[in-house]
Every structure is written in C-alpha cells, then in structure tokens.
C-alpha positions as CSV (number, residue, x, y, z in Angstrom):
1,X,-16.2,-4.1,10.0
2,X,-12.8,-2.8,9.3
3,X,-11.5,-6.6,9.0
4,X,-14.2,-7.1,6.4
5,X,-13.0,-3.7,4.6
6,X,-9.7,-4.9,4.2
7,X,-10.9,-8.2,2.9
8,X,-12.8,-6.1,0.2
9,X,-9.4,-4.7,-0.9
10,X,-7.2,-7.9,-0.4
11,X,-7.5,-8.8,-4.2
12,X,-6.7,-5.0,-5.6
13,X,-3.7,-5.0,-3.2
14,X,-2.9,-8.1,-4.4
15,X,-2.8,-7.2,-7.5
16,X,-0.6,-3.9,-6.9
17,X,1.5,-5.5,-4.5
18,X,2.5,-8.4,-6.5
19,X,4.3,-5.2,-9.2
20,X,6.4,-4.1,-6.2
21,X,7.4,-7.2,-4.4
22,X,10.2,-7.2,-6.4
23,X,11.2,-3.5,-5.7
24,X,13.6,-2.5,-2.9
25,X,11.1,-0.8,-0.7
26,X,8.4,-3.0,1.1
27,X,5.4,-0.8,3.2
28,X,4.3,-2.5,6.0
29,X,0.8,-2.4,6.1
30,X,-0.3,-1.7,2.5
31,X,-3.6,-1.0,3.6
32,X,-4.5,2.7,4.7
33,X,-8.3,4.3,5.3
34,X,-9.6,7.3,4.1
35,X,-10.4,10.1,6.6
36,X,-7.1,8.4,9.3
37,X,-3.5,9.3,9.9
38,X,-1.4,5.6,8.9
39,X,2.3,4.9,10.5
40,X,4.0,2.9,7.5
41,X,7.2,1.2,8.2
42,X,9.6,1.0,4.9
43,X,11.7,-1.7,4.8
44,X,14.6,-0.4,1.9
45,X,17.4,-1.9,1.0
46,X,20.4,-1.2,-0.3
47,X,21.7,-3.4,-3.2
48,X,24.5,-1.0,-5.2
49,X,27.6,-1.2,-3.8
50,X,28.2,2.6,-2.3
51,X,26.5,3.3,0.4
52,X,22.7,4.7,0.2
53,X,23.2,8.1,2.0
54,X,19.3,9.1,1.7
55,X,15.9,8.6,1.0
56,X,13.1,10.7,-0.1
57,X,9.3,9.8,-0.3
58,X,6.8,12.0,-1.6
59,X,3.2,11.6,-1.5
60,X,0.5,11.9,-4.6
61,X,-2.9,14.2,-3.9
62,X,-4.9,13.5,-1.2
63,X,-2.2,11.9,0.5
64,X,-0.5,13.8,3.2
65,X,3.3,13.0,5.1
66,X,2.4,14.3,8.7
67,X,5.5,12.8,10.0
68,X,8.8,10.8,10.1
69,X,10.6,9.0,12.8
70,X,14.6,9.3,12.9
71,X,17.4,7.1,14.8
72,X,20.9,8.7,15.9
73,X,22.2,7.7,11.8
74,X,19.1,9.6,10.3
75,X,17.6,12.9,10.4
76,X,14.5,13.5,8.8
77,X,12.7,16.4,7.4
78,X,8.8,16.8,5.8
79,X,8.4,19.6,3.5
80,X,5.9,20.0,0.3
81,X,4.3,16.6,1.2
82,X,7.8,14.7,1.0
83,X,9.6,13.1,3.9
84,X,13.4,13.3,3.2
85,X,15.9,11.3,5.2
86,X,19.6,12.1,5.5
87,X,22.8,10.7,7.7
88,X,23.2,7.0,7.5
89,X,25.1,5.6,5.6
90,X,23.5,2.6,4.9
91,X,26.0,0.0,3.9
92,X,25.7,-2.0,0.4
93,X,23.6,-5.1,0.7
94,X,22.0,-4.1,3.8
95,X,18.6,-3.0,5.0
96,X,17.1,-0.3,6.9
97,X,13.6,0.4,8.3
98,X,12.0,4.0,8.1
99,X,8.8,5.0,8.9
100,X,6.6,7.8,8.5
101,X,2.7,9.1,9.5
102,X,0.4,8.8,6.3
103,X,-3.1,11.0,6.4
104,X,-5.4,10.3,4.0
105,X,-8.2,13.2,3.0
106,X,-11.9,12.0,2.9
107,X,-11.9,12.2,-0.6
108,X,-9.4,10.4,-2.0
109,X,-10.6,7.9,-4.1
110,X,-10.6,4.8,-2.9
111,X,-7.9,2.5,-4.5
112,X,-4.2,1.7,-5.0
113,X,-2.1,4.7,-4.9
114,X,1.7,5.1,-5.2
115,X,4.1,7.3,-3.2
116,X,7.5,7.8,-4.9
117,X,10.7,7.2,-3.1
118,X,13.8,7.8,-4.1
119,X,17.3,6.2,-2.5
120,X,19.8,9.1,-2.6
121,X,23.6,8.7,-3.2
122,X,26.5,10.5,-2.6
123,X,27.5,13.0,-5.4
124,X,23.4,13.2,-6.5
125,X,22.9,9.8,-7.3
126,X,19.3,8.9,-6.7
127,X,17.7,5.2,-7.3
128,X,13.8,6.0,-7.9
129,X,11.1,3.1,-6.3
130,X,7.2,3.5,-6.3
131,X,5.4,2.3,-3.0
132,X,1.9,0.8,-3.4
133,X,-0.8,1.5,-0.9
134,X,-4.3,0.9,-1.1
135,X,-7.0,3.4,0.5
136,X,-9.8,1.6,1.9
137,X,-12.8,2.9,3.2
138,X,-13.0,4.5,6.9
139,X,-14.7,1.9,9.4
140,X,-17.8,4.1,10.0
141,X,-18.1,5.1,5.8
142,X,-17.3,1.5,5.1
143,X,-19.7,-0.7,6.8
144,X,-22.9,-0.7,4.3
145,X,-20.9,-0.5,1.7
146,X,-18.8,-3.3,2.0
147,X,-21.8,-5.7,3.4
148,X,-23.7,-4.6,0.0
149,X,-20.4,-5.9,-2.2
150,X,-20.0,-9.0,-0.1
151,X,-23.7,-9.5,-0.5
152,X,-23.6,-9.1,-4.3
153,X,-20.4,-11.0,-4.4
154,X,-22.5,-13.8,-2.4
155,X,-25.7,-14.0,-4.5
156,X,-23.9,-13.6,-7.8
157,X,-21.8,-17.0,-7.0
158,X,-24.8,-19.1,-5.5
159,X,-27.2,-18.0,-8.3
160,X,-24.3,-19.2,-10.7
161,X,-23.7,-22.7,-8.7
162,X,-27.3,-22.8,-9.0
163,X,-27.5,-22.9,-12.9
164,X,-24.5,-24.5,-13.1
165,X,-26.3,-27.2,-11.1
166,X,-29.6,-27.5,-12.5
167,X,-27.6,-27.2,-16.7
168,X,-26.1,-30.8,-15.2
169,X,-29.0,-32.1,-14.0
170,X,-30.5,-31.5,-17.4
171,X,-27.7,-33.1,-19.1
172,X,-27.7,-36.4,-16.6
173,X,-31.5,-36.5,-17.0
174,X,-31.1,-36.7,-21.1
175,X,-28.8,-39.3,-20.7
C-alpha cells in the first residue's frame, strides 16, 4: 500500500523536485510519511572556491529534526528544530553527504514541503538552499484513500477513451 502511496505523490514530487535539481543540496528519499520519523541523506556540494565550513537545516511546522549523524570532520548539533553542522572543511568543488532523522506530526498537510539549509563560511558567509520533500500519507491512513484516487484517476480515463471512441465511430460512420 505504501508503494501505491508514493505512486500517488510521484507527479507532485516531480514537480517540486524538478525546481531543486539544479540546487546544491539533493535529499535522498524525497518522500517522507506523516505520523513516521525519516533518515534523509543530503548530498551538498561545495561549488565557491573557500572551503564550506558548515551547514545548517531547519525545518518548517510540523516538521521535526530528531537527529543528525556526524563523522570525525563534523559535529553536529539540533536545537529549535535546526540541525547545524560544524568542523569540516569541505574543500571547493567537492561533495559531502549529511544526514539527519525527519518526524513528521499527524497533521501536517499532506504535500511538498521545504526545509531551509544554509552552507556556512568562514567569516559568516552563508549560501542559503531550500530542500523539497513531499509528505505522503502514513501506510495505515493511506490505504482507502489512495485506492479511491487511483480508482477515480481509472474511471475518469476509461470513461474519456470511451467517448473519445464512440465521437470517432460517429465520425467514420458519417463518412
């Protein structure tokens, strides 16, 4: 049921995604469910030519940062729903993956959302970047829901091949 969830959501996310494919900070998934606790890897990368000596990601409402992972380079810390990571460097024209735990409250709307991030410099330079996520329902909230979009989705297309088929049988038959 989840599978079919996410199918529900593919075009929205789609949509969003296709805005921040060209930003510097890719999520990995995109997807996250309402009522669950997400890991989200962020790939970043560094394109100026000092080296990227933080990064900070806050969350909207109804999003909660529950956690970070750190290597040796990084040390993280989450405070007032942002994650903010520190050490490094990251060299210029390299990348770096971060991740970070992602809970979603039962009622967020359901949806693309946007975290902020922001790469930090040295001397308080920062580099700001939205991440796009879509919430999607929770497998057990989901499951009647989604069959009764993928059923109207269904009979709306075949009762429109259907005209379209019997408008050109018309028109062969007046020929």
């Amino acid at each position: 049921m989840r599978l079919v969830a996410l199918a529900a959501c593919a075009l929205g996310s789609t949509l969003v995604a296709s805005g921040s494919a060209l930003a510097h900070i890719s999520v990995t998934p995109g997807l996250v469910a309402l009522n669950e606790t997400q890991a989200l890897s962020l790939l970043v990368h560094n394109d100026l030519d000092r080296p990227m000596t933080g990064l900070a990601v806050a969350a909207p409402s109804g999003l909660r940062i529950v956690g970070a992972e750190t290597e040796r380079a990084w040390e993280s810390v989450v405070e007032n729903n942002t994650v903010t990571w520190t050490g490094g460097p990251l060299a210029p024209n390299t990348g770096h993956t971060f991740a970070l735990n992602l809970a979603v409250d039962a009622a967020t709307p359901l949806g693309p959302v946007q975290l902020l991030a922001d790469q930090l410099y040295p001397g308080g330079g920062k580099l700001p970047w939205p991440i796009s996520v879509t919430v999607v329902p929770a497998d057990e909230d989901s499951q009647l829901l989604v069959w009764a979009i993928v059923g109207a989705i269904v009979l709306v297309a075949t009762a429109g091949i259907a005209l379209i088929a019997l408008h050109r049988r018309r028109t062969l038959q007046e020929r």
